[in-house]
Residue, then its C-alpha position, 0 to 999 in steps of 0.5 A: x513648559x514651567x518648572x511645576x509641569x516638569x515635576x508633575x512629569x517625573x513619576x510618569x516618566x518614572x513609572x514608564x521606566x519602571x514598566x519598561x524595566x519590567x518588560x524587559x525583565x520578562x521577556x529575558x525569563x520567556x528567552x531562559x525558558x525558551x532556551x531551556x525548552x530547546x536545550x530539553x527538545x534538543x537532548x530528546x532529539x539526541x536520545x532518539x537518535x542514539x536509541x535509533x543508532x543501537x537498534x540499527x547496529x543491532x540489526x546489523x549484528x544480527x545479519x552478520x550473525x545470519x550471515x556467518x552462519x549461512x556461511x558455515x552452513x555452506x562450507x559444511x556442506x562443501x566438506x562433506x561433498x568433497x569427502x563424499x567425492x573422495x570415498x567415491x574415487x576409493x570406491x571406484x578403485x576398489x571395485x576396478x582392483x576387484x574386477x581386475x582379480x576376478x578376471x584374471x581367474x575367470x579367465x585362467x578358469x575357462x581359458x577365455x579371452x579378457x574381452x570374453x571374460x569382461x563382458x560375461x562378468x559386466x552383465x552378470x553384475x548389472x543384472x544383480x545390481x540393477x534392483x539396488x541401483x534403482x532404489x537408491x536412485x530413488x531414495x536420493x530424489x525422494x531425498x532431494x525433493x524433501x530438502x529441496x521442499x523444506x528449503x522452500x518453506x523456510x526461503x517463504x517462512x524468512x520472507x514473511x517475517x521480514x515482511x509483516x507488517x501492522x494491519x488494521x482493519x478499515x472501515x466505510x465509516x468516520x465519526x466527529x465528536x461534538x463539543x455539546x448537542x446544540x451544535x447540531x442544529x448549526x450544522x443541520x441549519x436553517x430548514x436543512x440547507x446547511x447539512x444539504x450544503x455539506x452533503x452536496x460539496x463533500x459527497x458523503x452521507x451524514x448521520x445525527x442520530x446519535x447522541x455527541x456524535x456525527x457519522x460521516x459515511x461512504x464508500x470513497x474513503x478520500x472523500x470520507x477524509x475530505x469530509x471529516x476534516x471539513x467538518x471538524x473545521x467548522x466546529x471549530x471555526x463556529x461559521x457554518x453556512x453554505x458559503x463558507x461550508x464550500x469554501x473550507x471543502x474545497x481548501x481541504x480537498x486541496x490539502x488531501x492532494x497534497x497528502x496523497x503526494x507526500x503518502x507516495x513520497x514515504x511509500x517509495x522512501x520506505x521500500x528504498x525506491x527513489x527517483x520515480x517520476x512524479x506522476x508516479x509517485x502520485x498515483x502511489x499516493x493515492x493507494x492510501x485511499x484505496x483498498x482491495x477486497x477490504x486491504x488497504x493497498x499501501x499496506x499490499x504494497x509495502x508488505x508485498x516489496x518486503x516479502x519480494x525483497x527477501x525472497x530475491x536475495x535468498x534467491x540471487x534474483x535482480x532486488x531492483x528489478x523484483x522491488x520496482x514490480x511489487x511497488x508498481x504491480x496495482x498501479x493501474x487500480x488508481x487510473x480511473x480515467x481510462x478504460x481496461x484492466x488495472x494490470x494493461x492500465x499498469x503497463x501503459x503507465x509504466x510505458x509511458x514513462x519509460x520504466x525497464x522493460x523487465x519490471x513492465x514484464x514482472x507488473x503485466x504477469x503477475x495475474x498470471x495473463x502472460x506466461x512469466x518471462x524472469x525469474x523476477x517476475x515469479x517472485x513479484x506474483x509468489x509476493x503478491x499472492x503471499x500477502x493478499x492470500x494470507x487469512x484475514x487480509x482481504x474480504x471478498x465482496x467489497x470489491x465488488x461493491x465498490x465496482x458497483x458503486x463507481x457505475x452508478x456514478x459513472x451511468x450519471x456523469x456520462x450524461x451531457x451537462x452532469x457536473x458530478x455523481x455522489x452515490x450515497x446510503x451504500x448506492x441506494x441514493x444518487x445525488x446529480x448535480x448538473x449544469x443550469x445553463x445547459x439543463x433547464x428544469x423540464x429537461x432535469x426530470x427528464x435526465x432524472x428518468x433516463x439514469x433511472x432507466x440506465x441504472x435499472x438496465x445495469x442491475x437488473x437485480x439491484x438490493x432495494x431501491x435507488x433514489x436518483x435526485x437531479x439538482x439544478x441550482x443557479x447562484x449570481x455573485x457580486x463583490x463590493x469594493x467599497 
């Protein structure tokens, strides 16, 4: 290199040191402000937890204050026994000095023997006290059933304020906002495929009609979230086929597993039960999706172990015991693969994984089908009617409703090479999806025809009309490695 190719190098080398000069000034602002960042987050974490720290020792000068207070209470009421015991012996002592003097003159009287004297005296007495004696006994149950009555009132009244919770109505319904209307005809697709595509994979009904809007509807809420999701992921991504409408269906139906795993975790974690096995805690997880006669069943659950909590410490029962039955007492209402009750369907469970016997006992009455065998189980079945009774928590004909919808499902699948069962439009349309290579196509029509007939056995009165489409679809794969 000659010395003027030299010189034509220093301004680039120049300028080179100049922009790394540059960069390294950058990024020494983007570490101050990620420091400064952290410093804010880290002095909102720290605000949070002092706030946390003075609710919580609020909370705990409150108790104290109920509990000295209930400790006064209890040694007034010990007082005033132990005064009422000693004007009873002065009574007592009394009355027998009386007795004495009054025997004594009879006896002079009438020149009786004592004994002769004791016993006229003694039934002319009984006979005149007789009246007042019972009236008192009397006044004192009357008495007694008032207080007993109110302390009743009060123990539940405790119970529910420590055990109410949020409740929200829930619906059958999800909508998605559309970022513009042309992307309805991306999500309808090519002659309809790619909305017949997501309505096949997801299994809900989707509504166009109105305007920036999409209305995803079914009776199963876990597949209404599948779906949701799904769809406002491919908005997002912009890729809507069917290939790929699949893909990201079966990617969130994952995920959902994985929420209903952790809803089970918070579940136990909030009613302070810990250590369950983990297919317990996973059916737990999945009373986020379920509801019963409209109410959705973590927030029965939750409600339920509080008011049962309180109530076995106002009356001295096993907590433990009372909290496990109240968490585990619906457990059976998630065990679809199984026939029976949810109530034997509970106990087989919890059986099964070796659960206390006096928590078993507590989830198999709590419908009343056995007699109760502890006062734990009294208080998980007073618990569970508090909360699932109270007005507005639960509606009558939904559970009905979804009875009948999972049989419509269940009249498909049960037939040889169904693959899956999607009851849609509130069961007036059933979507069949069935195996190609053990259902040719004559054989679909004919498999269409018996769930018709099956369906019709089964709700002889059904409301309207159920639409039963049979669909038999064959795709060949091939993957280049080119």
């Amino acid at each position: 290199m000659n010395i003027d190719s030299f010189f034509d190098l220093i301004p680039f080398v120049r300028r080179k040191k100049q922009e790394a000069h540059d960069k390294m000034q950058r990024a020494e602002i983007q570490a101050k402000e990620l420091l400064l960042t952290a410093k804010e987050e880290a002095l909102k974490i720290e605000k949070a937890a002092e706030e946390e720290a003075r609710r919580i020792t609020k909370e705990v000068v409150n108790l104290e204050k109920r509990l000295r207070l209930k400790e006064s209470e209890v040694e007034a009421v010990r007082r005033r026994v132990e005064e009422g015991g000693r004007r009873l012996e002065q009574e007592k002592k009394s009355i027998a000095a009386k007795r004495d003097e009054v025997l004594t003159k009879v006896q002079k009287i009438a020149q009786l023997t004592q004994e002769e004297a004791k016993d006229l005296i003694l039934r002319g007495w009984e006979e005149k006290l007789k009246k007042e004696i019972t009236a008192r006994i009397k006044s004192e149950e009357e008495k007694l059933k008032n207080t007993i009555d109110e302390k009743a009132k009060e123990m539940l009244t405790d119970a529910m304020r420590y055990g109410a919770v949020d409740y929200v109505a829930e619906y059958t319904l999800s909508v998605v906002s559309l970022p513009n209307e042309e992307l309805k005809g991306r999500i309808i697709g090519k002659e309809g495929r790619n909305i017949r595509a997501f309505e096949l994979a997801s299994g809900v009904d989707v509504d166009l009609e109105e305007e920036g809007t999409i209305k995803l509807s079914s009776f199963d809420a876990v597949r209404r979230e599948i779906a949701r999701i799904a769809l406002e992921r491919l908005i997002r991504d912009g890729r809507i086929q069917p290939e790929r409408i699949e893909e990201v269906i079966r990617r969130t139906k994952e995920e959902i597993e994985k929420t209903i795993v952790k809803a089970g975790q918070e579940l136990c974690e909030k009613v302070g039960v810990f250590d369950l096995p983990f297919e317990v805690v996973k059916f737990l997880g999945r009373f986020k999706y379920r509801y019963s006669y409209g109410q959705n069943m973590i927030v029965h659950t939750l409600e339920e172990t509080k008011i049962g909590t309180a109530l076995a410490h106002e009356l001295g029962a096993n907590v433990q015991t009372v909290k496990l039955g109240c968490l585990l007492h619906d457990i059976g209402k998630v065990i679809v693969d199984k026939e029976g009750s949810h109530v034997q369907l509970g106990v087989e469970l919890l059986r099964k994984h070796k659960l206390p016997e006096a928590v078993i006992s507590s989830v198999a009455s709590h419908h009343e089908d056995i007699p109760f065998s502890s006062i734990e189980a009294v208080i998980v079945y007073i618990a569970d009617a508090v909360s699932g009774g109270r007005p507005g928590a639960r509606h009558e004909d939904f559970q009905e409703y979804l009875k009948r919808i999972k049989t419509i499902e269940d009249t498909a699948t049960s037939k040889k090479g169904v693959v899956e069962a999607y009851a849609l439009q509130a069961g007036r349309e059933l979507r069949v999806i069935i195996k190609p290579e053990e259902v040719s196509d004559e054989d679909a029509t004919v498999l269409a025809q018996k769930i018709k007939e099956d369906v019709e056995a089964k709700f002889p009165t059904f409301p309207g009309q159920v639409k039963i489409t049979v669909i038999r679809e064959f795709r060949a794969f091939a993957t280049s490695h080119s």
